[in-house]
Backbone as ProteinMPNN parsed JSONL, in Angstrom:
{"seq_chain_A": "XXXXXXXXXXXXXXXXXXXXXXXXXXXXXXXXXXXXXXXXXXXXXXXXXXXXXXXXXXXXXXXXXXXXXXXXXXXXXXXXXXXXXXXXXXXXXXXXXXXXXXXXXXXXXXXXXXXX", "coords_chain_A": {"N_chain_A": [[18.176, 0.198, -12.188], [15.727, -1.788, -11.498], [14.581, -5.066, -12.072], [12.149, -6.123, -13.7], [9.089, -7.809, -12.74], [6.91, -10.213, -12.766], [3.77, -11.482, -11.05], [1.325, -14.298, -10.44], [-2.347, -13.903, -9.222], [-2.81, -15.272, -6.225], [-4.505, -17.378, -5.402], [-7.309, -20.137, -6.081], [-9.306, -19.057, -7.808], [-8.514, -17.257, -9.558], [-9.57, -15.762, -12.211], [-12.052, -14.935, -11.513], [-11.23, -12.86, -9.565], [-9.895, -11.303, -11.935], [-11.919, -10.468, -13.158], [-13.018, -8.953, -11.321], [-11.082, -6.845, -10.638], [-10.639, -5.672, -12.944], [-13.27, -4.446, -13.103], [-13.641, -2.921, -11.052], [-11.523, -1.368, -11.194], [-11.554, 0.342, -13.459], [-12.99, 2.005, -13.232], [-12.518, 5.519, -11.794], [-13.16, 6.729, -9.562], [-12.896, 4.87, -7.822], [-10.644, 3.546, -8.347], [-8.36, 5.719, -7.716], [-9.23, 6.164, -4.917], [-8.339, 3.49, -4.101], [-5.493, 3.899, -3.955], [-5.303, 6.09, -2.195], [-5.53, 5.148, -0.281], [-3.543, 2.788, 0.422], [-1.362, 4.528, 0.832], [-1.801, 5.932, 2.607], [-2.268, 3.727, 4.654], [1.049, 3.36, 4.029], [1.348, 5.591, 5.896], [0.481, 4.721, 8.22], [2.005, 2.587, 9.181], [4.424, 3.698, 8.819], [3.627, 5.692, 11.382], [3.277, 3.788, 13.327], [5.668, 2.492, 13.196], [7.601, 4.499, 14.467], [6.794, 4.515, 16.853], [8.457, 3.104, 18.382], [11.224, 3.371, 17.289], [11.413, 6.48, 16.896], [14.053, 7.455, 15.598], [13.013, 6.655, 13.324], [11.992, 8.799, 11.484], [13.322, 10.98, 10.617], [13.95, 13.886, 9.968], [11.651, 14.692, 8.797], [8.718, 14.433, 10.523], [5.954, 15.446, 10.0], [3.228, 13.804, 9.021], [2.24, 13.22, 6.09], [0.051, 12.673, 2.638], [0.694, 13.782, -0.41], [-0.805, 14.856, -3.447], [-0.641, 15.635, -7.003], [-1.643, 17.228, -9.696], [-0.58, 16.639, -12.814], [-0.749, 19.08, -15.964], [0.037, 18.808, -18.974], [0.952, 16.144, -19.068], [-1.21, 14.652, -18.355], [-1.561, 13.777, -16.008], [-1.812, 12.242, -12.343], [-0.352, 12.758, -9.243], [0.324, 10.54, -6.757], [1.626, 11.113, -3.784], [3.734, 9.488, -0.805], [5.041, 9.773, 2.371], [5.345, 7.703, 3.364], [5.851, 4.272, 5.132], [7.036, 1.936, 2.755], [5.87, -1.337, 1.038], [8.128, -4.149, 1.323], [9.817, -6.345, -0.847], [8.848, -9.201, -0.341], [6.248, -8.699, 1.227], [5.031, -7.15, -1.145], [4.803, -9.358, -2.764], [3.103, -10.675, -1.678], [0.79, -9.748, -1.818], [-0.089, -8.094, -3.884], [-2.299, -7.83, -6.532], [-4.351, -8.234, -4.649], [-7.647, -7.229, -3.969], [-8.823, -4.629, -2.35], [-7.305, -5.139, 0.476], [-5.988, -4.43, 3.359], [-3.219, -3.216, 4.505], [-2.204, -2.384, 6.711], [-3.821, -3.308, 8.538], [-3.083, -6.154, 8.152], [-0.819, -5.722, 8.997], [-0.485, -4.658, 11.76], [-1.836, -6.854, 13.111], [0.12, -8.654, 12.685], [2.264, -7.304, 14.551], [0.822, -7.901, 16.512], [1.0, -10.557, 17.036], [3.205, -11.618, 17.429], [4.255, -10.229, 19.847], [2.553, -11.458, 21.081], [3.802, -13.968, 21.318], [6.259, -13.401, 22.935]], "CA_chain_A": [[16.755, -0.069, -12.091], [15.131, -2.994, -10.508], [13.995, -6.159, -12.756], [10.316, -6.407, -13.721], [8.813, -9.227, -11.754], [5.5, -10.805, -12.706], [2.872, -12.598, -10.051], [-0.227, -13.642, -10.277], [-3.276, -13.704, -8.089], [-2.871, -16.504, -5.44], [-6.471, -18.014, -5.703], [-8.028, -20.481, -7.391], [-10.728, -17.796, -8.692], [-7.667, -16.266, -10.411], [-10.479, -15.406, -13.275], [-13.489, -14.156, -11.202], [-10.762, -11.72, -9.458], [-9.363, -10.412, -12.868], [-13.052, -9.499, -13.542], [-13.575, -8.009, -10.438], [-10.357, -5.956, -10.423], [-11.387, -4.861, -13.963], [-14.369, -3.763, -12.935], [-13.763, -2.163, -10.139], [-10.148, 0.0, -11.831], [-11.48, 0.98, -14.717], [-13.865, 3.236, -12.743], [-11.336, 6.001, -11.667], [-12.901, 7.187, -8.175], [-12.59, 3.845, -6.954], [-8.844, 3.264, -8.104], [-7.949, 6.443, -6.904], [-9.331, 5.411, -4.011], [-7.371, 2.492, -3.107], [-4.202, 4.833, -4.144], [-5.319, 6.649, -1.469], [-5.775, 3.912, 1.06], [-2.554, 2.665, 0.295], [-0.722, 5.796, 0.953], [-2.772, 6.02, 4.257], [-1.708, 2.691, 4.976], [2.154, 3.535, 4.25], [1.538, 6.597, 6.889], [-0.001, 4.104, 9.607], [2.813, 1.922, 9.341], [5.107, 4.637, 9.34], [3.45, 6.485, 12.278], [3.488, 2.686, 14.448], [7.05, 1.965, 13.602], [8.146, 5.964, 15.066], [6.583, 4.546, 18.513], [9.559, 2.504, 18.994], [11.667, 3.87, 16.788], [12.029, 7.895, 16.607], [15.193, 7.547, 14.17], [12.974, 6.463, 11.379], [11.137, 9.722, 11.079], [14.69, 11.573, 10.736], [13.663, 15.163, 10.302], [10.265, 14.763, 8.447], [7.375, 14.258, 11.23], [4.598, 15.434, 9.401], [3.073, 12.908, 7.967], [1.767, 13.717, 4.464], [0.133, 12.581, 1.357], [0.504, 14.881, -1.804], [-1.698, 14.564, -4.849], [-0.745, 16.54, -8.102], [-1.663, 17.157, -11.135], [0.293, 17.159, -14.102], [-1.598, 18.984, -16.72], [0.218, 18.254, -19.79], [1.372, 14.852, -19.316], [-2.692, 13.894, -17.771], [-1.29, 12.212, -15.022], [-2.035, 12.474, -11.23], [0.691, 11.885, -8.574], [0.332, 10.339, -4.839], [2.915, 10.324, -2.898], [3.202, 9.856, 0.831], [6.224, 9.927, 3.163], [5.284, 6.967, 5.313], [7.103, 2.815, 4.767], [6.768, 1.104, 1.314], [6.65, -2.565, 1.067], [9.212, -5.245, 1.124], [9.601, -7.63, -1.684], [7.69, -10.405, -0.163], [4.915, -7.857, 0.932], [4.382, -7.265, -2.396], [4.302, -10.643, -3.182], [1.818, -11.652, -1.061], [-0.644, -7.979, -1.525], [-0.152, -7.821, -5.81], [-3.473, -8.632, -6.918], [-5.036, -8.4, -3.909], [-8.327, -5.862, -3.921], [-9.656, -3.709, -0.826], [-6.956, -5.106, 1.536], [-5.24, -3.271, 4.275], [-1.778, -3.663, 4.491], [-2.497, -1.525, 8.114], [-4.433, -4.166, 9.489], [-2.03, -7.167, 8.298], [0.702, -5.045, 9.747], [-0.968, -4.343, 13.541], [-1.844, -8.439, 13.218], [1.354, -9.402, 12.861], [2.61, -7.251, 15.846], [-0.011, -8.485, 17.926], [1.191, -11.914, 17.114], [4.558, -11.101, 17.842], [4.013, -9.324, 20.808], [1.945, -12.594, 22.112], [4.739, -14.719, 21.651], [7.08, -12.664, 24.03]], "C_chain_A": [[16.523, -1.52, -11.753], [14.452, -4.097, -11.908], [12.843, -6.104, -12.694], [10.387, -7.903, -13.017], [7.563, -9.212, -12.367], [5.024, -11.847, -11.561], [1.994, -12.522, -10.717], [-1.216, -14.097, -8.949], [-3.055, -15.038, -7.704], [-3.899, -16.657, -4.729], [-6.544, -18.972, -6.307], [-9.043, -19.779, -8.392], [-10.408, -17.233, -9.08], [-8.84, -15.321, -11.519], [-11.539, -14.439, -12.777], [-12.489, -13.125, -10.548], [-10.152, -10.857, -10.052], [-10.479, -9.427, -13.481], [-13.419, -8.327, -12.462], [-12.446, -6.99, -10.417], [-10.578, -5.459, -11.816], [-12.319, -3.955, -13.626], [-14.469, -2.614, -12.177], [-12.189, -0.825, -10.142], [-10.09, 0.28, -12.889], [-12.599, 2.303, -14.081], [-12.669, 3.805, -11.854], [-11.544, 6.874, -10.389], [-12.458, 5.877, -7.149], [-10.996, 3.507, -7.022], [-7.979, 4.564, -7.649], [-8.155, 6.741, -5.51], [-8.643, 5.014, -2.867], [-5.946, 2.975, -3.027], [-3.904, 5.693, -2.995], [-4.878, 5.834, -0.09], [-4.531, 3.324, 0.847], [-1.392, 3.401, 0.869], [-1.177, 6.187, 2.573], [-1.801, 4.933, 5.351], [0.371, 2.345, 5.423], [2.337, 4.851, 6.015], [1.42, 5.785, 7.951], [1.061, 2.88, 9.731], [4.307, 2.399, 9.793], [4.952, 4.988, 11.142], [3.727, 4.728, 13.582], [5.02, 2.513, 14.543], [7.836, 3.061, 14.543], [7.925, 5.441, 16.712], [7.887, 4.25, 19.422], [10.87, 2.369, 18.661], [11.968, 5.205, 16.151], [13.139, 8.013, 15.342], [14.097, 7.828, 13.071], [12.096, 7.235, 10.634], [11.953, 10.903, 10.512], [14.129, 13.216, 10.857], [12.32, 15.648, 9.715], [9.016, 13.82, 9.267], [6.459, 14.228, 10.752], [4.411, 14.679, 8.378], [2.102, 13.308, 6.934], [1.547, 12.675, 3.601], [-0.033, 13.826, 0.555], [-0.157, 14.468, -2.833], [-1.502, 15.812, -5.968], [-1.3, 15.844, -9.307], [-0.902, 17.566, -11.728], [-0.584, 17.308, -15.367], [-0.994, 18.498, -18.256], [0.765, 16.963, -20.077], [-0.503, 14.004, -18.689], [-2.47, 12.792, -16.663], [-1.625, 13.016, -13.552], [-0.685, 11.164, -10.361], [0.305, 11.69, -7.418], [1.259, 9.993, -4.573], [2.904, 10.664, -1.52], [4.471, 9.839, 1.322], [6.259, 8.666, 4.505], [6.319, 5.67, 4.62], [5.938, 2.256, 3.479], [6.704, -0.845, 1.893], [7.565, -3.32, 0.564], [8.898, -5.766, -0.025], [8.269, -8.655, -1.406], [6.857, -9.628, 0.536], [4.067, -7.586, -0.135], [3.651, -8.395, -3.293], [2.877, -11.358, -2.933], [0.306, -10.489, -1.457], [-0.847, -7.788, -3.344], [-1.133, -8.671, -6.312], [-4.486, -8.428, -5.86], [-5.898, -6.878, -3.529], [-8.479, -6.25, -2.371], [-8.693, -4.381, 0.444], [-5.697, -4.241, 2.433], [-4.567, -3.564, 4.722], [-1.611, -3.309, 5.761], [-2.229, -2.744, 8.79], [-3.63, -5.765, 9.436], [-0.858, -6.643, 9.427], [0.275, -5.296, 11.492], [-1.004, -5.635, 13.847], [-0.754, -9.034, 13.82], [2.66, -9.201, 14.189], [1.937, -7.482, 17.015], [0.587, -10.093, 18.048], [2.625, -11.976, 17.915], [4.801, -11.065, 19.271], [3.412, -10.495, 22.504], [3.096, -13.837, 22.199], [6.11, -14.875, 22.73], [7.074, -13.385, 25.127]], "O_chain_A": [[17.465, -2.307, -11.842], [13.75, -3.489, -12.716], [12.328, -6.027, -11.579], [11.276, -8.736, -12.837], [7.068, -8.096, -12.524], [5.69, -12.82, -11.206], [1.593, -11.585, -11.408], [-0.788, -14.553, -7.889], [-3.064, -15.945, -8.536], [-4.164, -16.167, -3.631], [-5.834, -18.969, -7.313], [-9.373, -20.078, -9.54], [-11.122, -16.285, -9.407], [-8.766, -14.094, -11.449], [-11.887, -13.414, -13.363], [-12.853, -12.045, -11.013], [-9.751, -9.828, -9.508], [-10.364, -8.318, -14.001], [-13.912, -7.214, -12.647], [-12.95, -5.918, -10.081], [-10.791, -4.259, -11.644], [-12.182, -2.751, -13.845], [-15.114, -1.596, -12.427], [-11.952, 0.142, -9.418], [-9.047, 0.503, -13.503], [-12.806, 3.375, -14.648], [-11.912, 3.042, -11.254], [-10.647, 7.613, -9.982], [-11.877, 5.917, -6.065], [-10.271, 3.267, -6.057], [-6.854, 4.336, -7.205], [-7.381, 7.486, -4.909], [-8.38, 5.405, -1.73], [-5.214, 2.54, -2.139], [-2.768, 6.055, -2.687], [-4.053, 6.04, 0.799], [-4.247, 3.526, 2.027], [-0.477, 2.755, 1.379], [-0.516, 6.778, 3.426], [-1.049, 5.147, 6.302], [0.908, 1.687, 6.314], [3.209, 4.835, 6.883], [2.261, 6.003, 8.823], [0.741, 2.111, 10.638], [5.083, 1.913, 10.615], [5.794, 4.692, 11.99], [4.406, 4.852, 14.602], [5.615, 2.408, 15.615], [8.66, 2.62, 15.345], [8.646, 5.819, 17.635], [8.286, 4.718, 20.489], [11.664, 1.642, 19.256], [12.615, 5.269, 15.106], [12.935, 8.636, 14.3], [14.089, 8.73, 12.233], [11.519, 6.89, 9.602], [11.328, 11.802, 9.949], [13.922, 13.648, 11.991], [11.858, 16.752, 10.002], [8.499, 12.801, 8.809], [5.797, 13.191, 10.807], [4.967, 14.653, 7.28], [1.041, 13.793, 7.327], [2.381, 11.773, 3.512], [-0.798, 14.745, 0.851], [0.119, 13.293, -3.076], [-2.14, 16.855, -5.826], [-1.407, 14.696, -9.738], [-0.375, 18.66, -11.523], [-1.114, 16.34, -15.913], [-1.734, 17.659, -18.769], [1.042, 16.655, -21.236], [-0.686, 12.788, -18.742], [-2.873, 11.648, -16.454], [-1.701, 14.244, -13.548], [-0.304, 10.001, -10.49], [-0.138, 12.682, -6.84], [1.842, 8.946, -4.856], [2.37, 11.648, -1.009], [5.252, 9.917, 0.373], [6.711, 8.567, 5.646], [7.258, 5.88, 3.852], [4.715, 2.202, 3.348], [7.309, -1.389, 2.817], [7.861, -3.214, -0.626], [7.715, -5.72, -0.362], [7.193, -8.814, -1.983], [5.992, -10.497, 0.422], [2.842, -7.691, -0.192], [2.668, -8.459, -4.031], [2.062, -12.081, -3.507], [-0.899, -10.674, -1.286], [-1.872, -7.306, -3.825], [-1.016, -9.879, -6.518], [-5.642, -8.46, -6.283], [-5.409, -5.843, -3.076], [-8.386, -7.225, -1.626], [-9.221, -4.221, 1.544], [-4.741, -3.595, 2.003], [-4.831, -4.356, 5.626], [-0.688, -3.964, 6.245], [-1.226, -3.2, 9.339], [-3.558, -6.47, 10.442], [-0.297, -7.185, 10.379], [0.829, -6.114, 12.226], [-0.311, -5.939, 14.818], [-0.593, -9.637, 14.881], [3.475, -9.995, 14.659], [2.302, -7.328, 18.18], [0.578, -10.699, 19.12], [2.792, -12.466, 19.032], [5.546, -11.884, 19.809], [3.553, -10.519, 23.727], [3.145, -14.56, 23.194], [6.718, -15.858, 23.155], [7.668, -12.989, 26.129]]}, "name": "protein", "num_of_chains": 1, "seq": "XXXXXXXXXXXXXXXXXXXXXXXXXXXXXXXXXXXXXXXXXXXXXXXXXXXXXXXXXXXXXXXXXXXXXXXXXXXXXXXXXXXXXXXXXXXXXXXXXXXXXXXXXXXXXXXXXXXX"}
């Protein structure tokens, strides 16, 4: 198993964004939500890297999220089949509400792409 790691929010407004991520994941359509959007996000990163890379879809194409329930443990699962992030992805995205790991991603191959 992997070492716990602690960050925290890289801000100075560390405080006003512990209230706002309170606020806004203790209400449980909104953090299921971003669980969603996340999971979305792994698919659209997935589905860009397949353009130029076929391998890395190996024999599962369809891209999927799943959502269960588990009734006696009260838990709900998402899981998707698309790319996770890296270490320092995490680093930089842990803490960070409503953003779209998508739209960093497409950025960064546009930048890329312009440097060519």
């Amino acid at each position: 198993l992997a070492e716990k790691q602690t960050y925290q929010f890289k801000t100075e407004i560390e405080q006003l964004l512990d209230l706002l991520a309170n606020a806004l994941y203790t209400n449980k359509e909104i953090f299921l939500r971003e669980l969603i959007s996340n999971a979305a996000d792994a698919l659209n990163k997935i589905r860009f890297l397949s353009l130029t890379d076929s391998k890395i879809l190996e024999d599962d194409t369809e891209f999927k999220i799943r959502i269960r329930f588990h009734e006696k443990e009260k838990t709900l699962e998402i899981e998707d089949n698309g790319v996770g992030m890296s270490e320092k992805e995490l680093q930089e995205n842990i803490g960070t509400i409503a953003k779209s790991g998508t739209l960093q991603f497409l950025k960064n191959i546009k930048k890329d792409q312009n440097l060519e």
